[in-house]
C-alpha positions, -999 to 999 in steps of 0.1 A, spaced: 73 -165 -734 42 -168 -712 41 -198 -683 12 -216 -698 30 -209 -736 61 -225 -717 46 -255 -698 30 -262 -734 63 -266 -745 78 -287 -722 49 -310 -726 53 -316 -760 87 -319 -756 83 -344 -729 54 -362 -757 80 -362 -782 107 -378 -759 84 -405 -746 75 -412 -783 108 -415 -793 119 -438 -762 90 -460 -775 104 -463 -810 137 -469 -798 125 -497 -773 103 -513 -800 133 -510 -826 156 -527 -802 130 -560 -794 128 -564 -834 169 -568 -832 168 -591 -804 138 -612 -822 160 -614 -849 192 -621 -837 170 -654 -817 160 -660 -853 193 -662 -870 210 -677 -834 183 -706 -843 193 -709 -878 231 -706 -877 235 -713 -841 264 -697 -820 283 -687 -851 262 -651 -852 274 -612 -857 260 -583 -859 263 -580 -894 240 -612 -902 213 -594 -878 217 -569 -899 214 -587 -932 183 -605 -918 167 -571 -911 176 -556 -942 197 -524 -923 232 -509 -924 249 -525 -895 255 -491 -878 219 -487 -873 218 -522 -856 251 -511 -832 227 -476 -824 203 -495 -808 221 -529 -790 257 -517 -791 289 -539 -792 286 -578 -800 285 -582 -761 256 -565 -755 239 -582 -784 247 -613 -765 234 -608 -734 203 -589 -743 197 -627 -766 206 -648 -738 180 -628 -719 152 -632 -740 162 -669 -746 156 -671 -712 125 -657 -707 113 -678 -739 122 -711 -718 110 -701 -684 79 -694 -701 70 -724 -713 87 -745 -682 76 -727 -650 40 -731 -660 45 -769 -661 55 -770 -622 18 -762 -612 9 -795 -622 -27 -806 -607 -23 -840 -618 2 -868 -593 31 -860 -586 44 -883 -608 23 -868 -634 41 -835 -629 77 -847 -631 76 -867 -659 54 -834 -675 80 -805 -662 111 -828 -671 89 -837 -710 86 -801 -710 125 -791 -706 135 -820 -733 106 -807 -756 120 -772 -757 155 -783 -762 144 -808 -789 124 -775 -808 154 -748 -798 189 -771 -803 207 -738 -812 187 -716 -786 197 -744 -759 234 -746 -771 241 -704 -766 221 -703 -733 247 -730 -717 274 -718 -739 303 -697 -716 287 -666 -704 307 -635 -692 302 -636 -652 268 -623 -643 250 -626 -679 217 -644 -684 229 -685 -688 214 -718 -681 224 -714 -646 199 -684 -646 170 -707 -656 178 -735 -629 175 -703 -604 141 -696 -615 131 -732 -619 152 -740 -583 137 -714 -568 102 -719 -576 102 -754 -564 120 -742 -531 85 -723 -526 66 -752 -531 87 -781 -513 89 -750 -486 50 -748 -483 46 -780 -483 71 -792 -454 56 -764 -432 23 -782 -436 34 -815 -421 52 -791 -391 93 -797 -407 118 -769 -412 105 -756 -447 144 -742 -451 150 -783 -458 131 -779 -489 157 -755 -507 189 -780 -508 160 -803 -522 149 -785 -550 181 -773 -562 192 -810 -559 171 -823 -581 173 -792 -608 213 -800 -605 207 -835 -617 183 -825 -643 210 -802 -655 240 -827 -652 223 -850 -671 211 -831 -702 243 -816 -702 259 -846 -705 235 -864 -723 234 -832 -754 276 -832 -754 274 -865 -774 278 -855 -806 257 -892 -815 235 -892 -785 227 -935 -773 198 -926 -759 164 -908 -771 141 -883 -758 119 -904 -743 144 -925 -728 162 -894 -709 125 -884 -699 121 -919 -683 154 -918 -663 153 -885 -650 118 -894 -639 126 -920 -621 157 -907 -610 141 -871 -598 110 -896 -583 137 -913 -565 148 -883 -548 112 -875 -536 104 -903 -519 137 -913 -502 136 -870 -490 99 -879 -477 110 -910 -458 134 -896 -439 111 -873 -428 82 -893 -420 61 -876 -451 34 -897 -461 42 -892 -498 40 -912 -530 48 -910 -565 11 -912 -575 1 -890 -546 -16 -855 -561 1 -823 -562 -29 -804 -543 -31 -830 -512 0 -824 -509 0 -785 -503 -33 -788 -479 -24 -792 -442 -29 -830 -431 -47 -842 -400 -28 -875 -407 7 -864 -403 31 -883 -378 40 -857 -348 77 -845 -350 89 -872 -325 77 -899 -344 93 -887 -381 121 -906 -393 155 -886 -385 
């Protein structure tokens, strides 16, 4: 065999390979879109043989491409995941006040849950150590406004680290109380109603933070006045401790 008859070859091998990797990646998202679509009609109560029934495949070609029934989990928790963080981080860049943001970012989490009860249920449900979970989310959603509470603290001249035990303060009670709040098998309360008192409550939490440190903030103030440097800020010695 000549080099250029061999290097022919092993390119369409390598064509060949990549093609197949392709299929097999594509093949494997279908699986996980339809083990979110059966997770949303029967709710945690799923197996790899109702995956397969919904595709319309023996279940051994379902196990060739997502393996055991843990895999299958975590690879749906994932993509859960990502189908919530989608729609939620986008509602943190509010432009609106900041109350406006809030009571949209807090409308947004309840809306989701309200459309995805069964998505919402698995997600929190007990997750081996490590695997995609609710706690993954309020990372992402914690984190993001760390950046932002960061950002803006260093504008008014205060320790931006103080803005991470803030954000993950308020996702914890967001989290506490939805938890609590969907564990009543007849929930008291509606929608609305939770979306009101986490408000407030979250709200709260901005404003007594922003006193103590002297931060000229309030609850109608805008989200982009906010995160542009202020000639009006109190110096450091006259803040609040």
């Amino acid at each position: 065999m000549t080099a250029p008859s061999a290097h022919a070859d092993q390119t369409a091998a390598d064509g060949r390979a990549t093609r197949w990797h392709g299929h097999k990646e594509r093949r494997r998202a279908e699986m996980i879109d339809a083990a979110i679509e059966v997770i949303e009609e029967h709710g945690l109560e799923i197996s790899v043989q109702l995956i397969a029934e919904h595709l319309a495949l023996p279940r051994p070609v379902v196990y060739r491409h997502v393996g055991g029934r843990a895999e299958l989990d975590a690879l749906s928790r994932q993509r859960i995941l990502e189908l919530l963080l989608a729609e939620l981080l986008p509602a943190l860049q509010s432009e609106g006040s900041l109350k406006e943001a809030v009571r949209g970012a807090i409308g947004t989490y309840l809306g989701w849950i309200e459309r995805h009860p069964n998505l919402h249920r698995f997600l929190g449900d007990a997750a081996p150590q490590g695997a995609p979970s609710l706690s993954g989310a309020g990372r992402a959603v914690g984190g993001q406004l760390a950046d932002i509470f960061a950002a803006t603290l260093a504008r008014f001249g205060i320790d931006p680290a103080r803005g991470r035990p803030m954000a993950f303060g308020m996702v914890g009670l967001v989290d506490g109380v939805v938890a609590s709040w969907r564990a009543e098998s007849e929930p008291v309360l509606t929608t609305e109603q939770v979306q009101g008192i986490l408000t407030e409550s979250v709200l709260s939490l901005f404003e007594g933070n922003a006193r103590s440190l002297g931060v000229p903030l309030q609850r109608d103030s805008l989200i982009a006045d906010l995160l542009i440097a202020p000639d009006a800020a109190p110096p450091p010695g006259e803040r609040l401790r």
